[in-house]
Structure formats: structure tokens, C-alpha cells
C-alpha positions in Angstrom: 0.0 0.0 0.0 2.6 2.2 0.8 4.3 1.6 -2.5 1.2 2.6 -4.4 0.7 5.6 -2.3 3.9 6.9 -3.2 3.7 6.3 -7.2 0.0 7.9 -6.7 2.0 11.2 -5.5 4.7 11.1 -8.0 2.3 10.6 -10.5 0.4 13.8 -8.7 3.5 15.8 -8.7 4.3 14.9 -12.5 0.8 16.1 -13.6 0.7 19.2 -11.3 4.2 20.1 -13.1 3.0 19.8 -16.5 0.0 21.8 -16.0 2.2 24.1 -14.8 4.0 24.2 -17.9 1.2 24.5 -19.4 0.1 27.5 -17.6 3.3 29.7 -18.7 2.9 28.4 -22.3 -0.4 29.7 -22.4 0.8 33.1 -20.6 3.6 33.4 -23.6 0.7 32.8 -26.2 -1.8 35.1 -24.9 1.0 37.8 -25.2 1.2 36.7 -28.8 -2.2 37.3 -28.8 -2.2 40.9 -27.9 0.7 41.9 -29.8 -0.9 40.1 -33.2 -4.5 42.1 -31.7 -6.4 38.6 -31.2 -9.2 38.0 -28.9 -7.7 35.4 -26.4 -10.8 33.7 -25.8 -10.8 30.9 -28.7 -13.6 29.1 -28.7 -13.1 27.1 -31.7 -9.8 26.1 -30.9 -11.2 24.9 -27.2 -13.7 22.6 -29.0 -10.6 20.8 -30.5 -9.2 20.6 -27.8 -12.2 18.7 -26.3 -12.5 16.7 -29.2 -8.8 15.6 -28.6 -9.6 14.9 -24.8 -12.6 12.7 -25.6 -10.1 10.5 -28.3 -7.7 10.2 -25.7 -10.1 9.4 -23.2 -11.3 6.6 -25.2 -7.6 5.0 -26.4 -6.9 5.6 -22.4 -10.6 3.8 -21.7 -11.1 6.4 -18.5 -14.6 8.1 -18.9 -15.1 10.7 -21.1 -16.6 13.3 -18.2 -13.1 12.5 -16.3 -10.9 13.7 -19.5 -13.5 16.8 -20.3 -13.6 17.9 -16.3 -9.9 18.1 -16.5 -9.4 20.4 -19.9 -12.1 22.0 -18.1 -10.1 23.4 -15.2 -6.7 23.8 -17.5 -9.0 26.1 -20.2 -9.8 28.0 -16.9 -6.2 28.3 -15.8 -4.6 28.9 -19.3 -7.4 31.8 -20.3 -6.5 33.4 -16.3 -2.8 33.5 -17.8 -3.9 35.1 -20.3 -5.6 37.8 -18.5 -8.8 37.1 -19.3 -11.6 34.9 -17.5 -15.1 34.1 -19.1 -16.2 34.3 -15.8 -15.3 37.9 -14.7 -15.4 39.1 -18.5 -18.2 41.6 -19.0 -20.2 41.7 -21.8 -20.7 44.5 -24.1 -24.1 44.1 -23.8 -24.0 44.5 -20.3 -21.7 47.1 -20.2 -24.0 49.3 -22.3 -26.9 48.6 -20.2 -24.8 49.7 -17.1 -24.0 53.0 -19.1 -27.4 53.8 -20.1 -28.5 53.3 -16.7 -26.2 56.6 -15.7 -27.5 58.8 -18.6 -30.7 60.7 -17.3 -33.5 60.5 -20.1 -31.8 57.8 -21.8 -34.8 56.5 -24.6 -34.0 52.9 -24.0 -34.2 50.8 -27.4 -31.4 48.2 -25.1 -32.9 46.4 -23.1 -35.6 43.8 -23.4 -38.3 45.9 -21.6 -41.7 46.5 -23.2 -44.8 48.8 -22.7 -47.6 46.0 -21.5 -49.2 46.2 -18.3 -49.8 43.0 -16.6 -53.2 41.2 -17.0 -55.6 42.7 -14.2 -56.6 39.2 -13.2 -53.0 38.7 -12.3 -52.8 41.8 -10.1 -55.9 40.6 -8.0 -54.6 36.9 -7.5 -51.6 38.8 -6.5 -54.1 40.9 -3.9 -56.1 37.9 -2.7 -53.5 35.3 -2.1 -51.7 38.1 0.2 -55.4 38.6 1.8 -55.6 35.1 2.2 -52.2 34.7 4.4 -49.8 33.4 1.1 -46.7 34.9 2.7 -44.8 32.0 3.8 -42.4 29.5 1.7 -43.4 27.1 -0.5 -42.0 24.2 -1.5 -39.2 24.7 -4.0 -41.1 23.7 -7.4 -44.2 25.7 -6.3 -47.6 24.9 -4.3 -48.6 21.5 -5.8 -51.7 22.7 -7.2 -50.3 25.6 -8.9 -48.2 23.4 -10.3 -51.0 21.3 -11.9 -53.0 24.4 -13.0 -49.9 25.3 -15.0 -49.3 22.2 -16.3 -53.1 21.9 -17.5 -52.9 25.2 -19.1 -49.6 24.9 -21.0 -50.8 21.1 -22.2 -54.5 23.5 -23.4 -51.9 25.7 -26.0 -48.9 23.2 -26.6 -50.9 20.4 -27.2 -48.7 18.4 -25.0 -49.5 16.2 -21.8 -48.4 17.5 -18.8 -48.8 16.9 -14.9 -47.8 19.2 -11.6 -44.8 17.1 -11.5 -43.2 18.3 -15.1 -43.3 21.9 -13.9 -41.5 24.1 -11.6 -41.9 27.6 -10.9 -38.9 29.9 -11.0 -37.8 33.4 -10.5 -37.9 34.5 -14.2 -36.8 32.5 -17.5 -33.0 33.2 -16.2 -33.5 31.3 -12.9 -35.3 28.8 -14.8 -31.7 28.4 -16.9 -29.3 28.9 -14.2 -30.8 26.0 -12.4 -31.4 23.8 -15.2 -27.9 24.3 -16.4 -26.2 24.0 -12.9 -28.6 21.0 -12.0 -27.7 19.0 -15.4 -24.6 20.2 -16.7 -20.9 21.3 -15.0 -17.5 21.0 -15.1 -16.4 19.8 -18.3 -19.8 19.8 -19.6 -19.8 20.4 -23.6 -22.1 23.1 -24.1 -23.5 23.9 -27.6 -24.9 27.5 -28.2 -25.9 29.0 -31.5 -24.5 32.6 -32.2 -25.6 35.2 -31.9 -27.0 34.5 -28.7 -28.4 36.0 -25.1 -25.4 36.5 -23.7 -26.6 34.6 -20.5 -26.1 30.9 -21.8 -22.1 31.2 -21.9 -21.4 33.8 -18.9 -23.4 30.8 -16.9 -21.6 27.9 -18.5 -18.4 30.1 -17.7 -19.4 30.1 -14.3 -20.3 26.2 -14.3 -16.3 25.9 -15.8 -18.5 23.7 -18.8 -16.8 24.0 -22.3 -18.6 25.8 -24.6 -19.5 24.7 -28.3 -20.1 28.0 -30.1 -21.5 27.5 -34.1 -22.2 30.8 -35.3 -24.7 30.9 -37.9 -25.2 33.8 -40.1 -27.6 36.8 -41.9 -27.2 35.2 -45.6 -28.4 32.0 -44.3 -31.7 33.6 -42.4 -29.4 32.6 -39.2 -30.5 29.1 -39.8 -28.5 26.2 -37.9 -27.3 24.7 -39.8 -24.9 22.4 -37.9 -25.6 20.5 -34.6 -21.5 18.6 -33.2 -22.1 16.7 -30.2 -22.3 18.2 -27.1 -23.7 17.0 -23.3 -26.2 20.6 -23.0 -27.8 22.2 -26.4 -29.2 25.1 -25.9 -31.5 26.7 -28.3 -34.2 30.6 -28.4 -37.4 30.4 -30.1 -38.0 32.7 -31.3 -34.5 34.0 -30.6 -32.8 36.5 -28.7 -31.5 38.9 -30.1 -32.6 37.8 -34.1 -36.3 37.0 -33.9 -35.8 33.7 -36.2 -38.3 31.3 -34.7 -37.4 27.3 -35.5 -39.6 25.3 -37.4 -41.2 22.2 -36.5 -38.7 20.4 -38.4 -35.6 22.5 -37.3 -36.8 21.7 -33.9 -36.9 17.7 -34.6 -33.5 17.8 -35.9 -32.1 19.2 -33.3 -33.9 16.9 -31.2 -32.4 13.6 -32.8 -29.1 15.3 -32.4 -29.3 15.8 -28.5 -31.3 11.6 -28.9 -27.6 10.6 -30.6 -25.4 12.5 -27.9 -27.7 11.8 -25.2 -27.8 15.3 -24.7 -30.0 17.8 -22.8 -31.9 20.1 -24.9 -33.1 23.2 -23.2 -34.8 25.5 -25.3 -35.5 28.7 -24.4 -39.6 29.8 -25.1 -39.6 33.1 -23.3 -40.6 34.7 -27.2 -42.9 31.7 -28.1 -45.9 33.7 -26.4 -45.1 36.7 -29.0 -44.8 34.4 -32.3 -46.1 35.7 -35.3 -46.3 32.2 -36.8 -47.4 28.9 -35.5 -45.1 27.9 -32.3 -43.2 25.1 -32.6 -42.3 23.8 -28.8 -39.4 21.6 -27.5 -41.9 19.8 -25.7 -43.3 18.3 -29.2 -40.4 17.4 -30.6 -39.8 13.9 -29.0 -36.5 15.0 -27.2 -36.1 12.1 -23.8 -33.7 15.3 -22.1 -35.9 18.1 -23.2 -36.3 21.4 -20.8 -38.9 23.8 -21.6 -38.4 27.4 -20.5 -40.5 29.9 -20.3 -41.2 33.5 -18.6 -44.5 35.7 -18.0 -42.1 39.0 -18.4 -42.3 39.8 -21.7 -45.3 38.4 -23.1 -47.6 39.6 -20.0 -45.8 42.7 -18.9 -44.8 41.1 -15.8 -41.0 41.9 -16.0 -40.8 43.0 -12.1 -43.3 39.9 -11.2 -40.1 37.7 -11.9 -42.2 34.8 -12.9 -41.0 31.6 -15.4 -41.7 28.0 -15.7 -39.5 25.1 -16.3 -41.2 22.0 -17.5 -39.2 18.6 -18.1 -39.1 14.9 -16.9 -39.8 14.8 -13.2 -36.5 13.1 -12.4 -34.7 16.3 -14.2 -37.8 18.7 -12.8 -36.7 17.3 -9.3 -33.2 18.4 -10.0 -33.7 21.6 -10.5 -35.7 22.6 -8.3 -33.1 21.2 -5.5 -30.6 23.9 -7.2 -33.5 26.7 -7.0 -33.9 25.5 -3.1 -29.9 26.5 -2.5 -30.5 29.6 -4.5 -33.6 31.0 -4.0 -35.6 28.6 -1.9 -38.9 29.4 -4.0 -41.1 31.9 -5.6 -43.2 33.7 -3.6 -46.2 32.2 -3.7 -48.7 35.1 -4.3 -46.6 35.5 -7.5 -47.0 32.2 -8.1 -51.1 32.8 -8.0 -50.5 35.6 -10.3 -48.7 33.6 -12.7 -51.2 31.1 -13.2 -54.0 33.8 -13.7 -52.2 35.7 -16.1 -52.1 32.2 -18.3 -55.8 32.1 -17.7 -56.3 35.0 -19.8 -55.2 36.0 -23.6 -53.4 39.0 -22.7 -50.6 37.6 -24.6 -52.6 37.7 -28.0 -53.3 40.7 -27.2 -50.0 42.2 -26.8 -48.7 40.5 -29.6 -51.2 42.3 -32.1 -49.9 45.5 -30.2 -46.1 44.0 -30.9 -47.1 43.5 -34.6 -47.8 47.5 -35.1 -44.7 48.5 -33.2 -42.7 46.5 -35.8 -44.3 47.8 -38.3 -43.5 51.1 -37.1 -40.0 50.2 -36.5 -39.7 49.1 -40.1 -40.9 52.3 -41.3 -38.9 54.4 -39.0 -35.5 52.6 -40.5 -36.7 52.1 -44.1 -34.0 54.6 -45.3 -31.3 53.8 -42.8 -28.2 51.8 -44.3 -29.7 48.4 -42.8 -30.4 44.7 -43.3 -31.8 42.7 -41.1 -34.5 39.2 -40.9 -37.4 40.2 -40.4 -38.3 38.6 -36.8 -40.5 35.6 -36.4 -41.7 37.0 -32.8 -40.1 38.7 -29.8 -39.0 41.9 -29.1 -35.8 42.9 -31.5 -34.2 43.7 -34.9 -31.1 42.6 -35.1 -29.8 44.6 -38.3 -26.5 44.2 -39.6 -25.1 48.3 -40.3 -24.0 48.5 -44.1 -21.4 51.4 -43.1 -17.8 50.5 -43.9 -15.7 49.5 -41.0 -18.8 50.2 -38.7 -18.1 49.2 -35.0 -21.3 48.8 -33.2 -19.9 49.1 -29.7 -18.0 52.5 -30.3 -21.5 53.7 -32.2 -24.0 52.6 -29.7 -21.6 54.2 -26.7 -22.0 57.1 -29.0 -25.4 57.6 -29.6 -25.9 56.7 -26.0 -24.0 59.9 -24.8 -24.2 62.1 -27.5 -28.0 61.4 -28.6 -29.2 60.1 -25.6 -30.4 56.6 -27.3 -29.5 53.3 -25.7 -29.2 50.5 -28.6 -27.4 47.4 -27.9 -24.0 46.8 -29.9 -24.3 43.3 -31.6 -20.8 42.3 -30.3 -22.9 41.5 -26.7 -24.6 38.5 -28.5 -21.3 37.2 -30.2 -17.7 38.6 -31.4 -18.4 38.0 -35.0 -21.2 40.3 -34.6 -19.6 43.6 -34.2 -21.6 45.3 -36.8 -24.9 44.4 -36.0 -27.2 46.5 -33.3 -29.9 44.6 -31.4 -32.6 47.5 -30.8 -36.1 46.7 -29.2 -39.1 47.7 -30.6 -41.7 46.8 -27.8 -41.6 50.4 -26.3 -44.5 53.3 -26.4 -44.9 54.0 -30.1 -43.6 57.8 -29.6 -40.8 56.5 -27.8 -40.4 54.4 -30.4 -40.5 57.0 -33.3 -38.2 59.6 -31.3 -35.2 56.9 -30.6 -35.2 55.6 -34.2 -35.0 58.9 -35.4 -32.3 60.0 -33.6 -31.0 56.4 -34.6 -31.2 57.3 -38.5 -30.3 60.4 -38.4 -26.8 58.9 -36.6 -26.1 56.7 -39.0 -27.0 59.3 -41.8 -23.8 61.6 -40.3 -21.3 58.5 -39.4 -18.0 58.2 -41.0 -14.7 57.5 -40.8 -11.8 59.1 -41.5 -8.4 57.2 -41.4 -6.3 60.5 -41.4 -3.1 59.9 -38.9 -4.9 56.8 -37.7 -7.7 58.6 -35.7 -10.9 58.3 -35.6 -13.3 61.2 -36.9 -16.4 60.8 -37.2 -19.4 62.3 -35.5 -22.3 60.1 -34.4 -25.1 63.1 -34.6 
């Protein structure tokens, strides 16, 4: 025993002094990096790298999770010597939306924030479960016969089967991912996200230290996916954030049998699916074994501040998450919970979408002579145009017009690197808020230009 005990520490010792080795080699390459002006963060290289972990996990015959769980934790290391770390990394997105929040009077086209009042039949279940004494906790999933009421009414407009024990209640859509991810995915988890995306999905895997599997898709192609590599977590947006492509049916069910093959979960994101202006296609009917259904009350019913969502999934993985909710949140309260399940007793959400439909139309009008392109959205709340200005940079223009025009847009680079021309701007505001930020919008991309004179920049954004 002893003998083994000491091979297991030189062994230790060996691979503790190759990672460190590893460590300054990836220190001398992201200085390469910067001097060559290269992001550091690489995602495709990483996926190669967990491609040649899972090979060598299987010549080796150790499990697959061990081989991923350790690139895992060198990626970590290697990007920290780089001086950069996914996890503390903030988003341009983010960082845009902490700016606007500094600029009084700011018209707000950033965020995804929209003009609907919640249903009043929500407000008074609010009222009356409060009345009634519905202060207290509740179990972590939600009161059991919430629970069931939402499961009856989703299974009413899916046209799926569901019981009290598929659904949980969380804080918001973003709880109802943060939970699900940390509950079925981790360290070394492969997680596949399709660019340009809610920025969300890879700042959590970052903080879950899973890999992440970025395929970017692109404008030309209607940002269709059009590849699915294997991963352990898929994550898809329907209709997405920020492009407003919705999935069809049969997008949906290939994406399914891809997550089938990899025994992968599939979490797809439904937040926009209430605010579709074509027929919904759901995860939930695409015959997925590891599907998780997300959904939020925010956007559709103007209950942003409500913090309401639903998860819905096998009652093993349902189980799950809401342990993970328990250590974060413990539950939602439960007189939002009430309000919840009245607001999807109504049809405010048709509603509201009609309303959406006109501020599009408005948007599209507003911008008809600005030096755009864009897919015209499926559902949701954005366009997501692509700015046909040479050498356009959307984060230096939308810091601009943020503190010069006093218009908060979001630079496209938030949703994905190769997106730094794009703008995501939301179109569910007040339709004279609307018309006044576009404008001001237009008008700014009327005036911009560059001017490469002694390498500085000149242009004026209004």
C-alpha cells in the first residue's frame, strides 16, 4: 500500500508540473495574442481541444466526463494566464446597459423591456393570495396545485400532456436556466450555443467551468442552424434572442435527434414563443427524452418585475432543478406564483402581440432609409440589423449615440464577437418613444463616418 501511495504522488506531482508548464505556455501565447490584436478567448480552438480529450479518453478507456472535467479546469487556468476569465469578462451588452442606466432620459431601445401592463386578473390573485395569508415558503417547485393548473394550461396551447410534477416555478426564465444548467450540466460539460446568442447561456456555462461549443450561424443563411457537433447541454431561443428567427417544427426535430444521438439535454429557451407571429413550434413536441422547456410571464404579459418563469421537463430532471433553485432562492413567492397562473388564464398575450405586430411595423418604417439589413423577426422583441457602413463598430456607435444622442441601442458584439456590426434594438416600447429613438437612430447613421487620417478616428455620431 505504501508503495502505491507513493507512485500515486509522483504521478500527482508529474501532472501538477506539467499543468504548470502549461500554464506559462499559455501566458507566452496570450502575449502573442495581444501583440498580433487577437481576442484570447478561442472558442473554436477549445472545442478541438475537447475533441482531442474525448479521443484520448477513449484510447486511455477512463470516462469521457473525467478527461472533459480536467481540460475543463486547464481552459480556466490557461485563459486566467492570459488575463482574461469568461467568468469575470463583461459583456458589451451588459456594459452598455450599465451605461445607459447613468444617462438621465436615456430613450431605452437596449434592453428587453416593453410597454404591456400585466393582466388585471393577475394583479388581484396577487391581492387575494396576500389577503388570504400566502406569505410563507413554499415548496421549492411551487404549491402542488399551482403546479397542476400550470401544467393543464400549457398542455391546453402546446398540445402536450403534462402533470404538476413536469413543472416548476422559478424566479424568471433566467433562474429557470441557471438551475437547469447548474442541475444537469458542470465542469467539463460540452455546451452547444448558437451565435448570436443571449449572452446569459455562456457567462453561466463560464461560471459552471463547462466547455462551450459555439457554431455561429449567419444573416445570408436567415441565421439558420445549420450544424448541430455533439455536445452533453444544447441550448437553443425560439423565437431567438437577439434575431427573432423562430425554428420550425422540423428545425426543432432535428435538433432533437441530435441531442437523442449525444444523449444530450436540450433546453430551449420559449420566453418569445408567447409573442410568435407564426405557429409555435415547442421543444416539448419534438420527442426529445432530455428536453427542458423554458418559459417567462415577463415579456409576453408585462410582468417583468413579477419575476415569474416556468420550467417543465421529466420529473426526475424537474426534481433536480428545483433542488438547485432551493440553495438559490428557496422558492417563488407564492402570491406571484397565483399571479402567474392567472395571467395564463387569460389571452393577454394575443393581445400584446397584435400591439407588438404595429410596433414592428413602425420600426420598419422608421428605418426604411437607414443603411440596414436585417431578418425580419418571427416573434419577440428585437431587430437585429446588420449596419451597411464600412468599418462600422457597433460598440463605439451605440456608446456614442448613447452619450451624445441620448439613445441606448445594444452593440451586436454583446450577442457574439463576430457580430460587431450588428445592433440589437427593441421595438416593444411606447410607439412615440419608439418613433423619437429611431429617429435620432437614423439620423446617426446618416452623419457616421470615418476618417483614417493619422490613424484617428473622426467621425461624428449626430
Amino acid at each position: 500500500m505504501l508503495e502505491l501511495r507513493s507512485r500515486i504522488e509522483e504521478v500527482t506531482t508529474r501532472i501538477l508540473k506539467l499543468a504548470a508548464a502549461r500554464v506559462k505556455l499559455a501566458s507566452e501565447l496570450g502575449r502573442v495574442k495581444r501583440e498580433l490584436g487577437l481576442s484570447v478567448y478561442d472558442p473554436r480552438r477549445e472545442l478541438e481541444l475537447a475533441k482531442a480529450a474525448v479521443k484520448v479518453a477513449d484510447e486511455a478507456r477512463v470516462p469521457r466526463e473525467f478527461a472533459l472535467e480536467v481540460l475543463a479546469v486547464l481552459l480556466s487556468q490557461g485563459r486566467r494566464a492570459q488575463g482574461f476569465t469568461l467568468e469575470e469578462a463583461e459583456s458589451p451588452f451588459y456594459s452598455l446597459v450599465r451605461q445607459a442606466s447613468t444617462v438621465n432620459n436615456a430613450i431605452r431601445l437596449d434592453i428587453g423591456e416593453t410597454c404591456f401592463t400585466p393582466p388585471r386578473e393577475a394583479l388581484e390573485a396577487a391581492v387575494k393570495s396576500i389577503e388570504r395569508g400566502e406569505f410563507r415558503y413554499t415548496p421549492a417547485a411551487g404549491l402542488p396545485d399551482v403546479r397542476a393548473r400550470v401544467a393543464e394550461l400549457l398542455s391546453e396551447r402546446l398540445g402536450v400532456d403534462l402533470k404538476a410534477e413536469n413543472v416548476a416555478l422559478t424566479p424568471g426564465a433566467k433562474m429557470g436556466v441557471y438551475a437547469s444548467m447548474a442541475a444537469l450540466a458542470g465542469l467539463g460539460s460540452r455546451v452547444l450555443v448558437f451565435k448570436p446568442s443571449w449572452p446569459a447561456f455562456t457567462e453561466i456555462a463560464a461560471r459552471l467551468k463547462a466547455i462551450t461549443i459555439e457554431v455561429e450561424r449567419r444573416i445570408e443563411e436567415d441565421w439558420s442552424i445549420t450544424e448541430v457537433p455533439e455536445a452533453d447541454f444544447t441550448i437553443v431561443c425560439s423565437p431567438d434572442n437577439p434575431t427573432g428567427r423562430a425554428l420550425s417544427r422540423d428545425e426543432l426535430e432535428h435538433i432533437a435527434e441530435k441531442a437523442e444521438e449525444h444523449n444530450a439535454v436540450l433546453l430551449s429557451d420559449e420566453t418569445y414563443g408567447w409573442l410568435s407571429f407564426r405557429e409555435h413550434s415547442s421543444v416539448l413536441q419534438a420527442g426529445c427524452s432530455k428536453a427542458v422547456y423554458v418559459t417567462s410571464l415577463s415579456k409576453a404579459f408585462g410582468m417583468t418585475g413579477f419575476r415569474a418563469g416556468v420550467v417543465v421537463s421529466s420529473p426526475s430532471m424537474v426534481e433536480k432543478i428545483a433542488k438547485v433553485q432551493s440553495l438559490a432562492v428557496t422558492c417563488v413567492p407564492p402570491f406571484i406564483q397565483r399571479a402567474a397562473a392567472a395571467a395564463l388564464e387569460t389571452k393577454a398575450d394575443e393581445q400584446n402581440k397584435r400591439k407588438l405586430r404595429r410596433l414592428l411595423e413602425v420600426a420598419e418604417a422608421e428605418l426604411a432609409s437607414a443603411p440596414l439589413r436585417y431578418y425580419r423577426p418571427d416573434g419577440g422583441l428585437y431587430l437585429f440589423p446588420e449596419v451597411m457602413v464600412e468599418e462600422f463598430t457597433g460598440t463605439e456607435f451605440s456608446r456614442r449615440l448613447l452619450h451624445e444622442g441620448k439613445v441606448a441601442v445594444a452593440p451586436g458584439s454583446g450577442f457574439g464577437a463576430e457580430y460587431s456590426r450588428y445592433l440589437r434594438i427593441t421595438y416593444s416600447v411606447g410607439e412615440e418613444t419608439l418613433k423619437a429613438g429611431l429617429a435620432k437612430l437614423r439620423d446617426a447613421l446618416d452623419q457616421y463616418s470615418w476618417s483614417r487620417s493619422n490613424g484617428k478616428q473622426a467621425s461624428k455620431v449626430l
